[in-house]
C-alpha positions as CSV (number, residue, x, y, z in Angstrom):
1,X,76.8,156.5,143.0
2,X,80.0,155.9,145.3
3,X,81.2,159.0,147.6
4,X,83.9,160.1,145.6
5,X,81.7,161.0,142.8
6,X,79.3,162.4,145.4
7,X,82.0,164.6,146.7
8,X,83.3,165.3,143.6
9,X,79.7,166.3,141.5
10,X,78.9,168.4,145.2
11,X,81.9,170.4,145.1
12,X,81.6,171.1,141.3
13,X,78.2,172.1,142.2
14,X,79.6,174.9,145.2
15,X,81.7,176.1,143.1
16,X,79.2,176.9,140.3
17,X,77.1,178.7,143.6
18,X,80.0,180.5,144.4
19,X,80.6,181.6,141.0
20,X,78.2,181.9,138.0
21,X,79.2,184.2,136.2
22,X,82.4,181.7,134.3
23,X,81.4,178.7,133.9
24,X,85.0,176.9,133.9
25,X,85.8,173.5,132.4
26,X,82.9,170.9,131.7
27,X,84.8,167.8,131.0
28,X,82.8,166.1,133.3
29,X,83.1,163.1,130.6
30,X,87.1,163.2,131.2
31,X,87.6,162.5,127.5
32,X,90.7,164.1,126.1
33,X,89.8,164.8,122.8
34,X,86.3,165.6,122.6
35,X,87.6,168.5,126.0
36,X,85.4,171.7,125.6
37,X,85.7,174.5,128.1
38,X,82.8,176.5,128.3
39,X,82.3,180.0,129.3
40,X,78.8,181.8,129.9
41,X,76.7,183.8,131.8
42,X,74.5,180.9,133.5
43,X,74.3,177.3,133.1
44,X,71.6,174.9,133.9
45,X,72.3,171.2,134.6
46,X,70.2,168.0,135.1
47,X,71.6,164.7,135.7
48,X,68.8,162.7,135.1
49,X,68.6,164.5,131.5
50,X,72.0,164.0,130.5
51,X,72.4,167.6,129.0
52,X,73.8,170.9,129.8
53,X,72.6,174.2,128.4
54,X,75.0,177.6,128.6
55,X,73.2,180.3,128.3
56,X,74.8,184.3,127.4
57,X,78.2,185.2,125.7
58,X,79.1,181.8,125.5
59,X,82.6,180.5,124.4
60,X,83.1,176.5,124.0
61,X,86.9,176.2,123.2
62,X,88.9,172.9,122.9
63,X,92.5,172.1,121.3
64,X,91.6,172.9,117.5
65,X,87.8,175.1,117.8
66,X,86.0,178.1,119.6
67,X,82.6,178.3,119.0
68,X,80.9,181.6,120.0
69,X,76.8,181.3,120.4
70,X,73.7,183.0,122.7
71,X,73.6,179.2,124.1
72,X,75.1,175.9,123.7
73,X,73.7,173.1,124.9
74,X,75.4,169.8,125.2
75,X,74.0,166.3,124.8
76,X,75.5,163.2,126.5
77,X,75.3,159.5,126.4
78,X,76.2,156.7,128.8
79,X,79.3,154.5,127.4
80,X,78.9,150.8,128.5
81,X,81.1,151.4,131.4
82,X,78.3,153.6,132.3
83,X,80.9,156.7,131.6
84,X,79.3,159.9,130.3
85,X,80.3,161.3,126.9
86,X,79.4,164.2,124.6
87,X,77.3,163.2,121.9
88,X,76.2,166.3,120.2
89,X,77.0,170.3,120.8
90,X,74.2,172.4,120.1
91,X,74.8,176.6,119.6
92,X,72.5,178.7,118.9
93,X,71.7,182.3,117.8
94,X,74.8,184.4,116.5
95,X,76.6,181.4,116.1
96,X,80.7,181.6,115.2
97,X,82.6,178.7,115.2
98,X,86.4,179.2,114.1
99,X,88.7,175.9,113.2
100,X,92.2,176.5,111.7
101,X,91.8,178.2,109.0
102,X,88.0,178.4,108.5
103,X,85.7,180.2,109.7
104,X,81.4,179.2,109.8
105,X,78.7,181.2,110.6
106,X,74.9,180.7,111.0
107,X,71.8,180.7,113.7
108,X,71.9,177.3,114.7
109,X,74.7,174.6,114.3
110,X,75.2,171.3,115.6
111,X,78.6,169.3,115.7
112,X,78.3,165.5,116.4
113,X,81.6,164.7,118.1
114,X,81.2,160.8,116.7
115,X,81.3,161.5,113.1
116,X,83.0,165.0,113.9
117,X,80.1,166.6,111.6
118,X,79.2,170.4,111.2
119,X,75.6,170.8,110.9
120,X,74.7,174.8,109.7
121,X,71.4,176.1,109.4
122,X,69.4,180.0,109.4
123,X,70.9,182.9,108.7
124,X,71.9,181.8,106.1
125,X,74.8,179.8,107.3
126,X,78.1,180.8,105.3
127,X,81.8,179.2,105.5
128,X,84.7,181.3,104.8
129,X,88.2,180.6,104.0
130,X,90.8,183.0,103.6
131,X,88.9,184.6,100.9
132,X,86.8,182.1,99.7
133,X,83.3,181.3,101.0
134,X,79.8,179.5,100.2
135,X,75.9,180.0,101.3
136,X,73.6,178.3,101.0
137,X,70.6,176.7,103.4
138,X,72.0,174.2,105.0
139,X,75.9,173.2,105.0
140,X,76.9,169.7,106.2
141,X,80.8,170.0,106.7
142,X,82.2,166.7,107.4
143,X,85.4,167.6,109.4
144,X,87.2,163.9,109.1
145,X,87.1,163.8,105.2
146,X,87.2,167.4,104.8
147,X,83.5,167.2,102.6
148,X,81.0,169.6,102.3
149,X,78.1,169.6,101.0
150,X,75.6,172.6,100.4
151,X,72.0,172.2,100.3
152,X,69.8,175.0,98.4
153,X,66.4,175.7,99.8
154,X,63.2,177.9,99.1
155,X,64.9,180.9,100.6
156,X,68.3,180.4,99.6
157,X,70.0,179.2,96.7
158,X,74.2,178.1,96.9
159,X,76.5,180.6,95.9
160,X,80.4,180.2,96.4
161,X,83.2,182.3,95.8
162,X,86.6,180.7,95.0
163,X,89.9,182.9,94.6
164,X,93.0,180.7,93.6
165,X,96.0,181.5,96.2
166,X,97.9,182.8,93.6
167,X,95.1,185.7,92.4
168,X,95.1,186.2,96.7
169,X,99.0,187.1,96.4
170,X,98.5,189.0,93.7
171,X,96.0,191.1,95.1
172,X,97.9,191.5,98.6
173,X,101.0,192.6,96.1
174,X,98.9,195.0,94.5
175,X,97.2,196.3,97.5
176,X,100.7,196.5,99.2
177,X,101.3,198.7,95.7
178,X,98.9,201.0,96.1
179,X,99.3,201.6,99.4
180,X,103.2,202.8,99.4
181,X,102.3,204.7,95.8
182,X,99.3,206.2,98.3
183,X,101.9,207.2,101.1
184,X,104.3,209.1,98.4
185,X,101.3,210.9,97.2
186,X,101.2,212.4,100.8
């Protein structure tokens, strides 16, 4: 290892001492768009390992996601320039993980950055949009193609709910309705 990553990976490692509580940026793998910050109570860290784990209120946010969990833990690999990059995200327990529009849910999820796949499993896991959602138990959301696919299982069968946009405007039109003939009624 040259000095300036040796100066660099010590400092990082003072400044985690210094402060524990927030747990600032890990792009240790410098790669713009695969960037997570990461928020948590503790962290643990070995190099040899090539993984992270967050432990406690954690919040992973990068441009487009936030992903809420008990603990994320975060897998890298060695490019051939020897560069580390995230592989695979791990969260589990309480897991929330908002993107756009959509919103997941479920005990354990894993997102492979590669294939930028969405993994769902326990709880069972359930995606919602707007007012749309499905159940099911196991949900494999490919992010790139916008798929998804919903796998039934001994405990859980799939169940969706779709409401066109247009019965959603209807319904915000009536509740808007009811609510001012509500007010007069005062």
């Amino acid at each position: 290892m040259n000095k300036y990553k040796l100066i660099s990976f010590s400092i990082f490692c003072i400044i985690l001492i210094i402060n524990p509580i927030k747990i600032f940026a890990v792009n240790v793998l410098e790669q713009k768009d695969d960037f997570f910050q990461i928020t948590s109570d503790t962290m643990i860290f070995e190099k040899k390992s090539l993984f992270v784990e967050f432990t406690g209120n954690v919040i992973a946010k990068n441009q487009e996601t936030i992903i809420y969990a008990d603990t994320i833990k975060i897998f890298f690999y060695k490019n051939k320039r020897k560069e580390k990059k995230i592989k695979e995200i791990t969260a589990l327990g309480h897991v929330k993980y908002i993107s756009k529009n959509r919103t997941a849910f479920a005990n354990k999820a894993v997102y492979i950055i590669k294939d930028q796949t969405l993994i769902l499993t326990g709880g069972p896991p359930k995606i919602t949009t707007d007012e749309n959602f499905i159940t099911g138990e196991k949900i494999t959301f490919f992010i790139k193609k916008n798929k998804i696919i919903v796998n039934s299982g001994e405990k859980k069968r799939v169940e969706a709910f779709f409401n066109s946009k247009e019965n959603i405007h209807k319904k915000e039109k009536n509740d808007k309705t009811n609510i001012k003939q509500s007010n007069k009624n005062i």
